[in-house]
C-alpha positions as CSV (number, residue, x, y, z in Angstrom):
1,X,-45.5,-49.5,-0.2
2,X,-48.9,-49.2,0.8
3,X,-49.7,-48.8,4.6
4,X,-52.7,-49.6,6.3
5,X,-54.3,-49.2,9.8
6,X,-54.0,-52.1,12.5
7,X,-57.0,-54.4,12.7
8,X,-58.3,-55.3,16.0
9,X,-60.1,-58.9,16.7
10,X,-62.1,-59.6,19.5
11,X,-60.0,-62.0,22.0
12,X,-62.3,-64.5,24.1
13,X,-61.5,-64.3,28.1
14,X,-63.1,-67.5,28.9
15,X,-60.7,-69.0,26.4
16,X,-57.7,-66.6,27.1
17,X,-54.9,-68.3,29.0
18,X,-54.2,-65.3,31.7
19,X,-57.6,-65.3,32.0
20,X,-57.4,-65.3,35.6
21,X,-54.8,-62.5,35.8
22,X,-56.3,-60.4,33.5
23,X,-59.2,-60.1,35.6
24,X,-57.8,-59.7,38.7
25,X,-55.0,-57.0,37.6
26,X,-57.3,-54.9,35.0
27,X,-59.0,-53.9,38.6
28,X,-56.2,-52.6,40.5
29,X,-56.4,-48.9,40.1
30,X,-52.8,-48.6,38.6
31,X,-52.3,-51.9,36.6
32,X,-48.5,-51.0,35.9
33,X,-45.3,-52.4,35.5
34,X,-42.4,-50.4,34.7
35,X,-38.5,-51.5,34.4
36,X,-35.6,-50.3,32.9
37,X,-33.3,-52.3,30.8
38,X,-29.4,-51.7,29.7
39,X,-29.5,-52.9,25.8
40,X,-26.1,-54.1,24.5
41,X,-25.8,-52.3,21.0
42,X,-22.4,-52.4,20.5
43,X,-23.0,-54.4,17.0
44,X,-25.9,-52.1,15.6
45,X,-23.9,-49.3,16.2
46,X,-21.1,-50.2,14.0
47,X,-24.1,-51.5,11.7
48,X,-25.6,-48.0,11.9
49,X,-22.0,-46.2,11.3
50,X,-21.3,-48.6,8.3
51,X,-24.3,-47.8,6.6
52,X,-25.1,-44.2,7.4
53,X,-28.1,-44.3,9.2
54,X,-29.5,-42.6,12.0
55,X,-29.3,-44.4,15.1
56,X,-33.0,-43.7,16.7
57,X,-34.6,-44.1,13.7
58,X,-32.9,-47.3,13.0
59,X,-33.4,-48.6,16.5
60,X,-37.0,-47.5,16.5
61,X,-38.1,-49.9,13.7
62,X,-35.8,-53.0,15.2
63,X,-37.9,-52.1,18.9
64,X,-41.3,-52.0,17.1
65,X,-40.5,-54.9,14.8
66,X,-39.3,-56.8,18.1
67,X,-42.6,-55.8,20.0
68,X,-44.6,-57.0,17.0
69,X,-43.3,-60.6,17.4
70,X,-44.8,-60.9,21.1
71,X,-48.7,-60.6,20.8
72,X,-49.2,-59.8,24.4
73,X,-47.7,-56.6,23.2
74,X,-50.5,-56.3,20.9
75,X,-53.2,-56.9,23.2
76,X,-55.4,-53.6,24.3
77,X,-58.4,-53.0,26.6
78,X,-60.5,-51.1,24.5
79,X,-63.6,-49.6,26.1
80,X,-63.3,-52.6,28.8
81,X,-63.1,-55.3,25.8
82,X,-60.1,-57.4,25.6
83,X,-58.6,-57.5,21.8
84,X,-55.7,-58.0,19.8
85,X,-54.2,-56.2,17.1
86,X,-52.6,-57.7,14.3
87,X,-49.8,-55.5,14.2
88,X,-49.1,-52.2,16.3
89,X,-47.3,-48.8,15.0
90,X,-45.2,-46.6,16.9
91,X,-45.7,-43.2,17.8
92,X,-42.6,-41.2,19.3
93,X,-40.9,-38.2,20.6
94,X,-39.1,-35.5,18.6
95,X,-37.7,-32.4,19.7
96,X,-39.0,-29.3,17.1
97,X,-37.8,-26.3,18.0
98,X,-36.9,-26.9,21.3
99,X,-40.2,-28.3,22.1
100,X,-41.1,-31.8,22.5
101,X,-43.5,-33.6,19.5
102,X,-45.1,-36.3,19.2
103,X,-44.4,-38.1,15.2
104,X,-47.2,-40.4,14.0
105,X,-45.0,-43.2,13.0
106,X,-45.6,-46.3,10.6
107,X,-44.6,-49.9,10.6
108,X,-45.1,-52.0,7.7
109,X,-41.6,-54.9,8.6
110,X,-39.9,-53.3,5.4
111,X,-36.6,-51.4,7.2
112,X,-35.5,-49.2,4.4
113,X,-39.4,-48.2,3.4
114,X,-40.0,-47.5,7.4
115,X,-36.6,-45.8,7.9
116,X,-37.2,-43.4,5.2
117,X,-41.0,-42.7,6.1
118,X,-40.0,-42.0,9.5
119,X,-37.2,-40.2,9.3
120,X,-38.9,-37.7,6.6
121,X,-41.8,-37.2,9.4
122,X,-39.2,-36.6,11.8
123,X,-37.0,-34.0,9.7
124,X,-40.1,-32.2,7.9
125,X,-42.0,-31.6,10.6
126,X,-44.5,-29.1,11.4
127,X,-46.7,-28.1,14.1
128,X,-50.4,-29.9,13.2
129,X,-48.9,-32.9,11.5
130,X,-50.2,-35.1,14.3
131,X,-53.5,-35.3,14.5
132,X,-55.1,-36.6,17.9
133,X,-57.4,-39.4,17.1
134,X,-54.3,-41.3,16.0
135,X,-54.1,-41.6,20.3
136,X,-57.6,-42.9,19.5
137,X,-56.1,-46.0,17.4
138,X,-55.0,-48.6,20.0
139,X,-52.9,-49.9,17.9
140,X,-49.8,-48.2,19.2
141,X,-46.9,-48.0,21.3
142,X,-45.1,-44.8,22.7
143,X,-41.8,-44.7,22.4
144,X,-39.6,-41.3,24.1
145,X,-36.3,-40.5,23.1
146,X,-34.4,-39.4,25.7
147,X,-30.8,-39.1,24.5
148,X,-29.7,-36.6,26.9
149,X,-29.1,-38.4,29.8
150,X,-28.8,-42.5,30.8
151,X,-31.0,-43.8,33.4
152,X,-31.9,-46.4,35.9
153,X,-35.4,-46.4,36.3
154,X,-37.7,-44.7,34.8
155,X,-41.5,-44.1,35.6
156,X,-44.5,-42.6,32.7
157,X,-47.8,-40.5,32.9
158,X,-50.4,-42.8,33.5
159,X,-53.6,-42.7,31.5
160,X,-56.8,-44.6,32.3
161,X,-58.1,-44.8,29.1
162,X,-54.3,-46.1,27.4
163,X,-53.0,-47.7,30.2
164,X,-52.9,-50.6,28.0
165,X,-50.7,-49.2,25.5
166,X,-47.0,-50.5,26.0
167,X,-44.6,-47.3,26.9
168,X,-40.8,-47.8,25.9
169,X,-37.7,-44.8,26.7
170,X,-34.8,-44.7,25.1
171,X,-31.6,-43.0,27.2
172,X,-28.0,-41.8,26.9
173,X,-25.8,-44.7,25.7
174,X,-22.5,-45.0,27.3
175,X,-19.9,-47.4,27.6
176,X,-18.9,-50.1,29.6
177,X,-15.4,-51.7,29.1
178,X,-15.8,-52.2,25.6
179,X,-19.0,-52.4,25.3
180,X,-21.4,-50.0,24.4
181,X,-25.4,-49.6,26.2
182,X,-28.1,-48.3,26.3
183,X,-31.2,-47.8,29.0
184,X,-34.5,-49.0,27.8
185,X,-37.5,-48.4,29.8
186,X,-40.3,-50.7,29.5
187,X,-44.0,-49.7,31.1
188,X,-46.8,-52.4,30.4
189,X,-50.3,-53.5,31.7
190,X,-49.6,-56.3,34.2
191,X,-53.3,-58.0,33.3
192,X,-51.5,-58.4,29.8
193,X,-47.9,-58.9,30.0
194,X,-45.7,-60.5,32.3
195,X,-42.1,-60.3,33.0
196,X,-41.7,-63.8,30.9
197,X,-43.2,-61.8,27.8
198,X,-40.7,-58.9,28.4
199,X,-37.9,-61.5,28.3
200,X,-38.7,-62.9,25.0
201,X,-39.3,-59.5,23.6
202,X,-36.1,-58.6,24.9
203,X,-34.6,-61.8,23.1
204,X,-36.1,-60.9,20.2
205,X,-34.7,-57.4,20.3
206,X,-31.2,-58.3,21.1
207,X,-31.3,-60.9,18.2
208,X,-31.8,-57.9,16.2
209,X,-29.4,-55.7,17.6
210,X,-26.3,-58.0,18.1
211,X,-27.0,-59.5,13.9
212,X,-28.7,-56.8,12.0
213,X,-27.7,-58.0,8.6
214,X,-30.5,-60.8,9.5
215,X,-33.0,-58.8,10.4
216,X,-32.5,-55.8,8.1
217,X,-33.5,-55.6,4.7
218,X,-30.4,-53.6,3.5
């Protein structure tokens, strides 16, 4: 399958409809919201463990495929111009030899072609594959994996010049009764997305998780 780059269109902020809070948060020195999540994945586990698939891989595409569906998680400030991308890629954490990468992801909403692309980067890895302008492409997310320990809250770096670019951490599942969860950390720009956008990207996510037969070409 071919893959392509995000495009970017200009949005109009006389026209946008947090046009009032985008100006008056995009000038607070540190624009940020952070929270942490716990993700019931019972279901996609056994989904993962019936199908023989690695579970941060998997859950990566359902997490950028759920972001996707919420365009204020597609929305940048890019030298002080408000846009929106038509589709954002994920770029994530991987520990090579005991070090901590970044992988230049992909996302193109086909599961098994994005599994496999991404799972290759992640097990053929070798220092240089990342090259740094892809930071320069907007048109990303960031997502750490973090499965050595479960959290409660959970705080980034912040960058000026990306502090539009959504943030997501991944913990230690454990279980609870019969259940089994997970910690997800969420940091967005508040003069883009408010905690009404985080709850429908959180419904679309957990429609993924808890029914993955319907949301998973497999």
């Amino acid at each position: 399958m071919t893959y392509r780059e995000p495009i970017s269109r200009v949005i109009d902020v006389g026209s946008y409809s947090r046009s009032s809070f985008y100006e008056y948060f995009k000038s607070f020195e540190v624009p940020i919201n952070s929270r942490t999540i716990m993700i019931d994945i019972t279901e996609f586990k056994k989904f993962i463990a019936l199908n023989d698939l690695r579970f941060f891989t998997s859950f990566l595409y359902v997490l950028n495929k759920s972001a996707n569906m919420i365009e204020e998680l597609r929305h940048r400030i890019v030298d002080d111009v408000l846009v929106e991308y038509d589709f954002i890629f994920p770029i994530f954490t991987h520990l090579y030899n005991n070090k901590v990468v970044f992988i230049d992801g992909i996302f193109t909403g086909d599961f098994l072609n994005d599994y496999a692309i991404n799972l290759a980067k992640s097990d053929n890895f070798s220092p240089g594959d990342l090259d740094p302008d892809r930071f320069n492409n907007h048109g990303h997310m960031i997502v750490s994996n973090i499965p050595w320990y479960s959290f409660t809250s959970m705080t980034f770096p912040y960058s000026t010049l990306h502090n539009s670019v959504p943030v997501f951490g991944i913990g230690k599942f454990y279980k609870d009764g019969d259940r089994i969860m997970i910690p997800l950390a969420i940091q967005t720009n508040h003069a883009l997305v408010d905690g009404y956008h985080i709850g429908q990207f959180l419904q679309k996510l957990e429609g993924c998780l808890n029914k993955p037969l319907d949301h998973l070409n497999i």
